[in-house]
DOKOL-543650 format. One record per residue: chain; z, x, y of N, C-alpha, C, O, CB in turn; residue number from 1; residue in one letter. Coordinates in pm, whole numbers, plus 50000, padded with zeros to 5 digits. Glycine has a CB too. Layout:
N
SITE   mol    n.up   n.east   n.north   ca.up   ca.east   ca.north    c.up   c.east   c.north    o.up   o.east   o.north   cb.up   cb.east   cb.north   seq   type
SITE     A       Z        X         Y       Z         X          Y       Z        X         Y       Z        X         Y       Z         X          Y   NUM      A
...
This chain:
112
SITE   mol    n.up   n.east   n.north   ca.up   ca.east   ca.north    c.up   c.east   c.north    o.up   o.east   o.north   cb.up   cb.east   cb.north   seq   type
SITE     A   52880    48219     52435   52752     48258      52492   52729    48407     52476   52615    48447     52453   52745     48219      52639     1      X
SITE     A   52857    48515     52489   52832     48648      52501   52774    48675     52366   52680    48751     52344   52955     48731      52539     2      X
SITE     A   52855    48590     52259   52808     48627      52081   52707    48609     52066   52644    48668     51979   52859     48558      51961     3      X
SITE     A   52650    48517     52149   52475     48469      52065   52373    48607     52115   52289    48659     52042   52378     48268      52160     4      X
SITE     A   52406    48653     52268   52290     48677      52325   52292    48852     52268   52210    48943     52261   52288     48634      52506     5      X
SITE     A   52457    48832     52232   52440     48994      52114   52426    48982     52004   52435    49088     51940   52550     49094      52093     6      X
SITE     A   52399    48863     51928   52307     48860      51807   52188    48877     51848   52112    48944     51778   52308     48742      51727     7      X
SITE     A   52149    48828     51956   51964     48793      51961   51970    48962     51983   51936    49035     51890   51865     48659      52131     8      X
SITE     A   52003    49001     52075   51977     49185      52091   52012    49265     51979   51998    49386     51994   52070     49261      52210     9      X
SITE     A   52057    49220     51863   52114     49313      51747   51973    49309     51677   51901    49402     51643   52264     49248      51644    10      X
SITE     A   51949    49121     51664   51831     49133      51600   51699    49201     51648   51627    49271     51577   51806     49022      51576    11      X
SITE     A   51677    49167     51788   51583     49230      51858   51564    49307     51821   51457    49311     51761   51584     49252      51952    12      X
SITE     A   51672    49466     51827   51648     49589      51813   51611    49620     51636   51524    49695     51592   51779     49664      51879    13      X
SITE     A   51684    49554     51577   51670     49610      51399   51510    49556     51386   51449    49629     51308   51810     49507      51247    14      X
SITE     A   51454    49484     51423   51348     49420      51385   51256    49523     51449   51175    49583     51378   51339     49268      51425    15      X
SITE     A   51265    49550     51591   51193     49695      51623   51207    49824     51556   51130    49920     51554   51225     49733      51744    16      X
SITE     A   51319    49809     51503   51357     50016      51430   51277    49982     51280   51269    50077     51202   51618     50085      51380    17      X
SITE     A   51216    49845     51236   51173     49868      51102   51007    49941     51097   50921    49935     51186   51182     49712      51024    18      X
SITE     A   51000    49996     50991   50885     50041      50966   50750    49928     51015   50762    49807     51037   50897     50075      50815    19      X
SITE     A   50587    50037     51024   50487     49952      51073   50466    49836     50922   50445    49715     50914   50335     50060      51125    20      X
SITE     A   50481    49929     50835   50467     49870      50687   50532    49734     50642   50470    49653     50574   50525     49969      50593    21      X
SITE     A   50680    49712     50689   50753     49637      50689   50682    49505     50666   50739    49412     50610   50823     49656      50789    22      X
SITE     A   50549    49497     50712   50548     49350      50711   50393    49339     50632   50310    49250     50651   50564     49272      50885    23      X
SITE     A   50384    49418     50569   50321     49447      50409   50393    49384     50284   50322    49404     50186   50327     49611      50375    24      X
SITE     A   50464    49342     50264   50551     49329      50160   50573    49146     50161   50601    49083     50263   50701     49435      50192    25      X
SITE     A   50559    49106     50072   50620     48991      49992   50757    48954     50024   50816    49051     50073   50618     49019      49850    26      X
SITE     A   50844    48828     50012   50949     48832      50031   50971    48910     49909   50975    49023     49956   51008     48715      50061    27      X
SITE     A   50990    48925     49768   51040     48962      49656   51022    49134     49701   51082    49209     49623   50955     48891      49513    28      X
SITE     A   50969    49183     49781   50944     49337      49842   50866    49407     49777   50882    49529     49769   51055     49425      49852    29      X
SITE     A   50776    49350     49724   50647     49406      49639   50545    49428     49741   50516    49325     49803   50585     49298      49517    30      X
SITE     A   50501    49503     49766   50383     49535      49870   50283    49446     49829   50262    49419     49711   50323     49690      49872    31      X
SITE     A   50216    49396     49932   50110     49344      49927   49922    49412     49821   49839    49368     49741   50117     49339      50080    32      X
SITE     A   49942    49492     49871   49830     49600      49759   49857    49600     49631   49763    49597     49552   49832     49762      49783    33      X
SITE     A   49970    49605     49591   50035     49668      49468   50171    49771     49438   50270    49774     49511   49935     49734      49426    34      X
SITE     A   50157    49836     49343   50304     49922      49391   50249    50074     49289   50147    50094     49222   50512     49817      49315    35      X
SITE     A   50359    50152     49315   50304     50274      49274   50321    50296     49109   50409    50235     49048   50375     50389      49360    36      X
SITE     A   50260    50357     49065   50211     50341      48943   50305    50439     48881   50323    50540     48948   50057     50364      48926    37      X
SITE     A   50364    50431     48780   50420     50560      48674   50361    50605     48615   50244    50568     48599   50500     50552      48587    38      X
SITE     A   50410    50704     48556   50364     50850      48490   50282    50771     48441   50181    50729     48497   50455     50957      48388    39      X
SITE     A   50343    50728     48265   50268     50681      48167   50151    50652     48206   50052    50700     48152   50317     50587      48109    40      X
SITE     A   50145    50556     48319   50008     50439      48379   49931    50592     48424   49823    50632     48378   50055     50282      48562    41      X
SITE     A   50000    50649     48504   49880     50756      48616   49839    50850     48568   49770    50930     48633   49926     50826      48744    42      X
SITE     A   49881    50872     48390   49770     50998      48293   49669    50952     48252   49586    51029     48204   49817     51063      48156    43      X
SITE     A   49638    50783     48260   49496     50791      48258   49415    50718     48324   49311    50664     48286   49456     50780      48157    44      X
SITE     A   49505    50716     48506   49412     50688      48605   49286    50784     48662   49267    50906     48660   49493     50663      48703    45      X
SITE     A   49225    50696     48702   49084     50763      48787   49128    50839     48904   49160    50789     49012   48972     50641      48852    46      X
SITE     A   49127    50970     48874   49168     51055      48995   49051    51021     49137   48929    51014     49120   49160     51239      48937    47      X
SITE     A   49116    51002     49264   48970     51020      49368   49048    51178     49477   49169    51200     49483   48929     50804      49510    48      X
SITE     A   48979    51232     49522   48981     51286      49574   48969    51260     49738   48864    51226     49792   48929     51338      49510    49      X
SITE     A   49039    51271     49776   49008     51224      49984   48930    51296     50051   48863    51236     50136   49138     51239      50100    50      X
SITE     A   48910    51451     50040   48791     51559      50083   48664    51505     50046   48556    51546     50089   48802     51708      50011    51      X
SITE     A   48684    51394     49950   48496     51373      49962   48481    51237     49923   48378    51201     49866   48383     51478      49842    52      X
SITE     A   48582    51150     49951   48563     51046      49923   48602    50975     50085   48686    51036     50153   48640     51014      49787    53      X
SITE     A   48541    50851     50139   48579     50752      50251   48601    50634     50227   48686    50561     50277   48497     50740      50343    54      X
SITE     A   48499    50602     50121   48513     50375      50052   48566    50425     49932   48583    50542     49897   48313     50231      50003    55      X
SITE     A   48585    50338     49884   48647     50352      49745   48676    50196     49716   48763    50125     49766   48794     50458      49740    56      X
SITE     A   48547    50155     49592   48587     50026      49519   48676    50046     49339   48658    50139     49260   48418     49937      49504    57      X
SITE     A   48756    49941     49325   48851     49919      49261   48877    49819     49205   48926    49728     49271   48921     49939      49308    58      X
SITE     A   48861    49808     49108   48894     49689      48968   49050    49635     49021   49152    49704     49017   48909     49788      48764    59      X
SITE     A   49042    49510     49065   49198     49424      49037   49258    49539     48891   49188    49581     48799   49162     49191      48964    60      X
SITE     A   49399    49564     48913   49477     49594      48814   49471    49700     48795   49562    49747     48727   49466     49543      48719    61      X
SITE     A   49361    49794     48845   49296     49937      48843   49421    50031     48875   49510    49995     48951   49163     49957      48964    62      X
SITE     A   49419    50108     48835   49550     50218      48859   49432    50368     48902   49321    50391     48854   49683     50249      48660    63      X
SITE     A   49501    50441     48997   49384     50518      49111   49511    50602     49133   49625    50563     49157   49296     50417      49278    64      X
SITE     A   49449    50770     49114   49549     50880      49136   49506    50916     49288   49397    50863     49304   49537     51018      49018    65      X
SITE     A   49536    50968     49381   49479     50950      49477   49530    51132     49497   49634    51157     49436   49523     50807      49575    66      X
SITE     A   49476    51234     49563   49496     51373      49583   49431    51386     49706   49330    51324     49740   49444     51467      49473    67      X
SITE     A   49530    51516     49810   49472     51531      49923   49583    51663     49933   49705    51649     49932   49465     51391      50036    68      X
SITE     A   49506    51800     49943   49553     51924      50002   49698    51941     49896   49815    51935     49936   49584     51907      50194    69      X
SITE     A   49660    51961     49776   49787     51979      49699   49863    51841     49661   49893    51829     49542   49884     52069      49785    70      X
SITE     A   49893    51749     49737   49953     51625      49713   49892    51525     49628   49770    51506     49621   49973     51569      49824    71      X
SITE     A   49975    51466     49568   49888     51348      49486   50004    51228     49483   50115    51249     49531   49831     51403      49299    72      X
SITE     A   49973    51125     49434   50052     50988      49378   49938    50890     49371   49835    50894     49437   50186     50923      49485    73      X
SITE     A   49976    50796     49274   49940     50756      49183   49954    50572     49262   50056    50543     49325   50026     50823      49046    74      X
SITE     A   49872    50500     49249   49894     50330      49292   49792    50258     49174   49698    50310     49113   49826     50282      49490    75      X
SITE     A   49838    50135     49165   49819     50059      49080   49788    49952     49154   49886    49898     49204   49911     50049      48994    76      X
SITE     A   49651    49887     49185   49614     49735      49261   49647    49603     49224   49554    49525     49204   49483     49714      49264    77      X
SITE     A   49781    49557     49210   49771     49421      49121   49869    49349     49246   49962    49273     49219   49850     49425      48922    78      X
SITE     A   49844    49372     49332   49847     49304      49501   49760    49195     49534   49721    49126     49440   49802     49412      49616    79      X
SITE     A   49723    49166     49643   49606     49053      49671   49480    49146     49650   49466    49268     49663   49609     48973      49844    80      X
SITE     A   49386    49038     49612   49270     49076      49584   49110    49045     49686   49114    48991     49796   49272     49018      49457    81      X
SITE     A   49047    49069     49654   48916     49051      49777   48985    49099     49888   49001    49017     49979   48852     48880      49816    82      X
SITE     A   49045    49250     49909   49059     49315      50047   49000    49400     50048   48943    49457     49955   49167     49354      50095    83      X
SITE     A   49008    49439     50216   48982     49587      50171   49078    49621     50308   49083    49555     50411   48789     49658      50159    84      X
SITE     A   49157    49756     50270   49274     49821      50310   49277    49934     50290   49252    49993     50185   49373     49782      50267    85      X
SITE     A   49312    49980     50400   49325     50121      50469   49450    50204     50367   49569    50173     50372   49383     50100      50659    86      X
SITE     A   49404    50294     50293   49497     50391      50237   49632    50455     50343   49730    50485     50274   49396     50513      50189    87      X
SITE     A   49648    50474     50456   49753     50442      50537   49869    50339     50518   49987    50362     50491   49697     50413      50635    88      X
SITE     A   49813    50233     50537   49916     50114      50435   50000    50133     50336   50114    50087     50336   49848     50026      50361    89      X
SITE     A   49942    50216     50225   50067     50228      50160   50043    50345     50118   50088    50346     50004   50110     50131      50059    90      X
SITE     A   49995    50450     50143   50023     50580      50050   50195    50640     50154   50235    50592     50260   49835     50730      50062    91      X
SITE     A   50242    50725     50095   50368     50776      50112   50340    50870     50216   50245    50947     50231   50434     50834      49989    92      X
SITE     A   50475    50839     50307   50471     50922      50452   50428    51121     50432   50467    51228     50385   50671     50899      50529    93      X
SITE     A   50345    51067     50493   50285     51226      50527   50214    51251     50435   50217    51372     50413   50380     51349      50538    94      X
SITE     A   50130    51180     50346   50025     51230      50246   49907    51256     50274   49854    51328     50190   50006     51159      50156    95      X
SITE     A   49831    51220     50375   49742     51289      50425   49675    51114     50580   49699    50995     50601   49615     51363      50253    96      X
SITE     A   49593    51222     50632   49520     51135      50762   49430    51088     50768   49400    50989     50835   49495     51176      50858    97      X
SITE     A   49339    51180     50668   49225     51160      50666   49204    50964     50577   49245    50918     50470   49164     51314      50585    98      X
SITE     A   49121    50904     50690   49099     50772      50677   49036    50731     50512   48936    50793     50474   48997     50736      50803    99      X
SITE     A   49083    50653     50444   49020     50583      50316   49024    50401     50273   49102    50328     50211   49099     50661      50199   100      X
SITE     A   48902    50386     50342   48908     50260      50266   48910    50142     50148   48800    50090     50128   48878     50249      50289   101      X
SITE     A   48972    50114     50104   48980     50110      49952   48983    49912     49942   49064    49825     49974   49158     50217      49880   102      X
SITE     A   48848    49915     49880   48825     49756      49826   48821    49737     49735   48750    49793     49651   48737     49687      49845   103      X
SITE     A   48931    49612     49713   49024     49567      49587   48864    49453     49513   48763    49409     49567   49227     49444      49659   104      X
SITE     A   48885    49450     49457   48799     49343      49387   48866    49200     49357   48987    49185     49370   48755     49401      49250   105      X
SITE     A   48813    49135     49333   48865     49019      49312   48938    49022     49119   48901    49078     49016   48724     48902      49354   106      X
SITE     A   49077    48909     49163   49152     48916      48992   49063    48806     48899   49041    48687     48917   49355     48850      48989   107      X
SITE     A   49038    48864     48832   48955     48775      48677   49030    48658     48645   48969    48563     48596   48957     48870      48511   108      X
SITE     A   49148    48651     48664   49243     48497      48652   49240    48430     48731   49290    48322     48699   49374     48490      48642   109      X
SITE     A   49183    48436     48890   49176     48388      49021   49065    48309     49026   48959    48371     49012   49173     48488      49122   110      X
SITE     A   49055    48153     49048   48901     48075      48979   48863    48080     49166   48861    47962     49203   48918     47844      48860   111      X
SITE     A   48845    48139     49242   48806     48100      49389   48672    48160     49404   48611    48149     49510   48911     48157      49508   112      X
């Protein structure tokens, strides 16, 4: 009895210490949106800017440099499609606050 009820509290706690993001992700651990894009891909993404941008629509598969106060990185949308999701979600800790909503379009292979 003592073993179980300190598994259930082991799990309890690890399941609380994980990230809000944590449950963004696929079992295979691919984020739900997409994943971040490499070099090659992000020299000839569509830079947006966050100082003057708030919506932001996006081609399924679209690769999007994203910049805010010196910082930049680069995402690629080939995640679920017909959303729309808060740049919080997945841009990298501490890249900026300022709110961006970003709607995915629907995938051209997807007959719905």
């Amino acid at each position: 009895m003592r073993s179980t009820s300190t598994l259930i509290a082991a799990l309890v706690l690890g399941a609380a210490s994980l990230p809000a993001s944590a449950s963004d992700v696929f079992r295979s651990g691919q984020s739900f949106w997409g994943q971040p894009a490499d070099q090659s891909t992000s020299a000839s993404a569509r830079a947006v800017d966050l100082g003057t941008a708030r919506h932001l629509r996006v081609a399924y598969g679209e690769t999007i440099k994203f910049r805010s106060e010196g910082k930049e990185f680069s995402w690629t949308f080939n995640g679920l499609d017909r959303r729309a999701v808060d740049l919080a979600r997945f841009a990298p800790a501490g890249f900026s606050s300022q709110p961006l909503m970003v709607h995915v379009a629907q995938n051209p292979l997807n007959r719905r």
